[in-house]
C-alpha positions as CSV (number, residue, x, y, z in Angstrom):
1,X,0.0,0.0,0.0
2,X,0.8,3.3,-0.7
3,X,3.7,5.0,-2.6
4,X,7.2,3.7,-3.0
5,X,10.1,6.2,-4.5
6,X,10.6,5.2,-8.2
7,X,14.7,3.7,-9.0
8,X,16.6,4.8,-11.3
9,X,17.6,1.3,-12.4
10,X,13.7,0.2,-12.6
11,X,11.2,-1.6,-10.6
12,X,10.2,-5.2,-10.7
13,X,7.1,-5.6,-9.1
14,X,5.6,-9.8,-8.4
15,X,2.2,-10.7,-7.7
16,X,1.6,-11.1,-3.9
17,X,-1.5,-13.9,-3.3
18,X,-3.6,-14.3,-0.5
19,X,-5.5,-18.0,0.6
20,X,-9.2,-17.6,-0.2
21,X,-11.6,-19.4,2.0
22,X,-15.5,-20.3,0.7
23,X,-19.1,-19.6,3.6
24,X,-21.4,-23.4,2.8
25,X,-24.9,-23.2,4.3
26,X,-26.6,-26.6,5.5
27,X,-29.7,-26.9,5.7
28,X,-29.1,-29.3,8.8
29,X,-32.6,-31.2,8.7
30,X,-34.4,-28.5,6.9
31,X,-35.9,-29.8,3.4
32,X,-35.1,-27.4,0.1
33,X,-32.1,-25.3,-1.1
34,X,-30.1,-24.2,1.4
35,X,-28.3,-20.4,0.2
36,X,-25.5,-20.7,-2.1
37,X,-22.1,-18.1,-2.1
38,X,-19.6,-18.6,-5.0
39,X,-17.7,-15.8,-3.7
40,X,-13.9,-16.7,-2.4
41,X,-13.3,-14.6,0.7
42,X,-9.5,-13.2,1.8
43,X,-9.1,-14.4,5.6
44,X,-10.0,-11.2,7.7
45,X,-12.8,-10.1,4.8
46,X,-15.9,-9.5,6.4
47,X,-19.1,-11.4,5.1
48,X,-22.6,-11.1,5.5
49,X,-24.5,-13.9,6.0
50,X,-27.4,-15.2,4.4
51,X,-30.9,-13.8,5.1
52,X,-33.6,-16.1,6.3
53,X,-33.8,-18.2,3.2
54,X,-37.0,-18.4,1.6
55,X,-36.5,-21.8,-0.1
56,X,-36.3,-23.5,3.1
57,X,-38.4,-25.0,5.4
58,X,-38.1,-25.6,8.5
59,X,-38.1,-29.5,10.3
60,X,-41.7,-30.2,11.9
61,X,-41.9,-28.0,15.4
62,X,-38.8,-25.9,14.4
63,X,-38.1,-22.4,12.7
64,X,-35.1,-20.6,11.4
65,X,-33.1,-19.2,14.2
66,X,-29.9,-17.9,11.8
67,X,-27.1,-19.8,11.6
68,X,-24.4,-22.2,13.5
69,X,-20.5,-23.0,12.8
70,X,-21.7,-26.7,14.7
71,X,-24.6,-29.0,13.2
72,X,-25.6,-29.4,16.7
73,X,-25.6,-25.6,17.3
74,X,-22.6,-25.8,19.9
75,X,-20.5,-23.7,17.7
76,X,-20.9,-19.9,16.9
77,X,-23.8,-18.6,16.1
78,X,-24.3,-16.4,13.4
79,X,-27.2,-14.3,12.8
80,X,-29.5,-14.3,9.4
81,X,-27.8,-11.0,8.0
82,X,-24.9,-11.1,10.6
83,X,-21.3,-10.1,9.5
84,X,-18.8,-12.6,9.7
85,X,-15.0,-11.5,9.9
């Protein structure tokens, strides 16, 4: 970042690359298309989480309460919306 002073013998300048990481929603018992993101994601880049998704429904006597890391919802829970950094 920023600005570097030009040399008078010239610059070689590589490529620098970063890992990229992917967000997979589960539909963990829930029937229908779970949300999809195609988008690769620096480590530290904040994300937004899916919204309530409509093409889901819910397991008989449950409803959408946003999102877990865990399928047994011990993990972190991330709300419908929520940012994710």
């Amino acid at each position: 970042t920023g600005t570097i002073p030009m040399p008078s013998g010239g610059l070689t300048l590589y490529a620098k690359w970063v890992d990229t990481y992917t967000v997979a929603y589960n539909p963990n018992g829930g029937t229908g298309t779970a949300p999809t993101d195609d988008t690769r994601y620096a480590s530290g880049q904040t994300v937004t989480a899916a919204a309530a998704p409509a093409g889901l429904t819910a397991p008989t006597d449950k409803k959408f309460d946003g999102w877990n890391t865990q399928a047994d919802g011990s993990g972190t829970d991330v709300a419908a919306g929520g940012t994710i950094k």
